[in-house]
N, C-alpha and C positions, 0 to 999 in steps of 0.2 A: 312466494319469493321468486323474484327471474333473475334471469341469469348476465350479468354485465362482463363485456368483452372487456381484457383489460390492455390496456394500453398503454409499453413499454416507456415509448417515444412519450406522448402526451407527458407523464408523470418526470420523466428525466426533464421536459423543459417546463412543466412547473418548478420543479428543486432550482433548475437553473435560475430563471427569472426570481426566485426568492432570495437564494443566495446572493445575486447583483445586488439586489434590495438590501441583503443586510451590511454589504460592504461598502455602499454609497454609503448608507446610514453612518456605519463609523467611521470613514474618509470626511464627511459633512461635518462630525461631531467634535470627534479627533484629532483632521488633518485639514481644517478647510482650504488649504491652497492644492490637497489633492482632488478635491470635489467639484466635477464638471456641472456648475448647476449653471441658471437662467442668467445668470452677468457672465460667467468663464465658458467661455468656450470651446478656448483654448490655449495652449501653452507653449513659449517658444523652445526648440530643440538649442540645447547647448554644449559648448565645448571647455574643458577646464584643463591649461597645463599647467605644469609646478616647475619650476625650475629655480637653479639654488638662491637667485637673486626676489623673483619674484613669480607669481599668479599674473597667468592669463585666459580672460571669461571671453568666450565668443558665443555669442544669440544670434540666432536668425529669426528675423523678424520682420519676413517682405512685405511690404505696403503699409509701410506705418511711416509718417511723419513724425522728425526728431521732437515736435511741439508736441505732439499728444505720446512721450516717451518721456516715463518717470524713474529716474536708474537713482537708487540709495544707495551708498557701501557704508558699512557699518566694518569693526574691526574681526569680523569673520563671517560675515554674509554678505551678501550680495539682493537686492530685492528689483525687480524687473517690473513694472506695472507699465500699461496702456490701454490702447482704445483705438483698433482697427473701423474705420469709419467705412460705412457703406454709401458706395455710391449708389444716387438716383437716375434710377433706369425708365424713360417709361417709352415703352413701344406700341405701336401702334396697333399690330396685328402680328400673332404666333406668340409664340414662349423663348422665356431664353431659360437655361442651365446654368445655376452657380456652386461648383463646391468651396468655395471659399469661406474662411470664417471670418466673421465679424460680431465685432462690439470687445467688449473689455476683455485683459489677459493680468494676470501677475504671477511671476515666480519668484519664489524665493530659494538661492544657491549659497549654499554650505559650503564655506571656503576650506581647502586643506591645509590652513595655517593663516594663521593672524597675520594682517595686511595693515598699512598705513596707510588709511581710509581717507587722510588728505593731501596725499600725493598721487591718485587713479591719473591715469593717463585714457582718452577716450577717444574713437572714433566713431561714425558710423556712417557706412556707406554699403551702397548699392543692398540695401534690407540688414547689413550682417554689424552688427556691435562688436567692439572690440573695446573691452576694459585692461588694460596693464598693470597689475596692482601689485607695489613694491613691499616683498615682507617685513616686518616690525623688526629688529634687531635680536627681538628674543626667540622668534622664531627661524632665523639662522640656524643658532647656537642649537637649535634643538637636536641635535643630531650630535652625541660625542663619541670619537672614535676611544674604546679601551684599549688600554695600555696591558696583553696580557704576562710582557715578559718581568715582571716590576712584580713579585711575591712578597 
């Protein structure tokens, strides 16, 4: 029998790389709009405020045309779909550099209170989406102040 050097490092990034493995797994299975796979690339970063009247969603989404941007509102979601297009590059001579992503995105955003899904108000300029979505009547009301002097 001989003798095998063992190898801290080695062993922690196998656990590692398994462990990603098993959580792609149930993000894929699970949660598929959490799952980076071969169409999602990536996901646009956003902004959610409440205020008493209504919900406002802000995306940023730079380099995407309003044509290839599919925006749903449902009465307490929100669903973000597109398709950053790559441009064709072709050079002559050397390499070029791109960290950019490209091809298909969708997000799906959980509203914090039911919205009047055919009243959105919408912008979208210079890459950044702007939805205004007026809360439903019932969600108002959600909020009751008690009365604690009344025994």
């Amino acid at each position: 029998m001989s003798l095998i050097r063992w190898q801290p490092i080695r062993e922690l990034d196998i656990l590692r790389r398994q462990m990603d493995q098993l959580f792609e797994g149930l993000a894929e299975r699970d949660f598929p709009m959490l799952s980076m796979n071969a169409e999602t690339k990536w996901i646009p970063a956003i902004e959610v405020k409440e205020t008493d009247a209504e919900v406002i969603l802000k995306a940023e989404i730079p380099g995407i045309d309003a044509k290839d941007l599919d925006v749903q509102v449902s009465p307490d979601a929100v669903m973000l779909k597109g398709e950053h297009q790559q441009e064709t590059k072709t050079e002559e001579k050397g390499y070029f550099h791109s960290e950019f992503h490209y091809g298909q995105f969708a997000r799906m955003v959980t509203l914090p209170a039911t919205v009047k899904h055919d009243h959105v108000k919408s912008s979208f300029k210079d890459g950044v989406l702007i939805l205004t979505l007026p809360k439903a009547e019932e969600a108002r009301r959600k909020v009751m102040k008690v009365d604690l002097t009344q025994q």
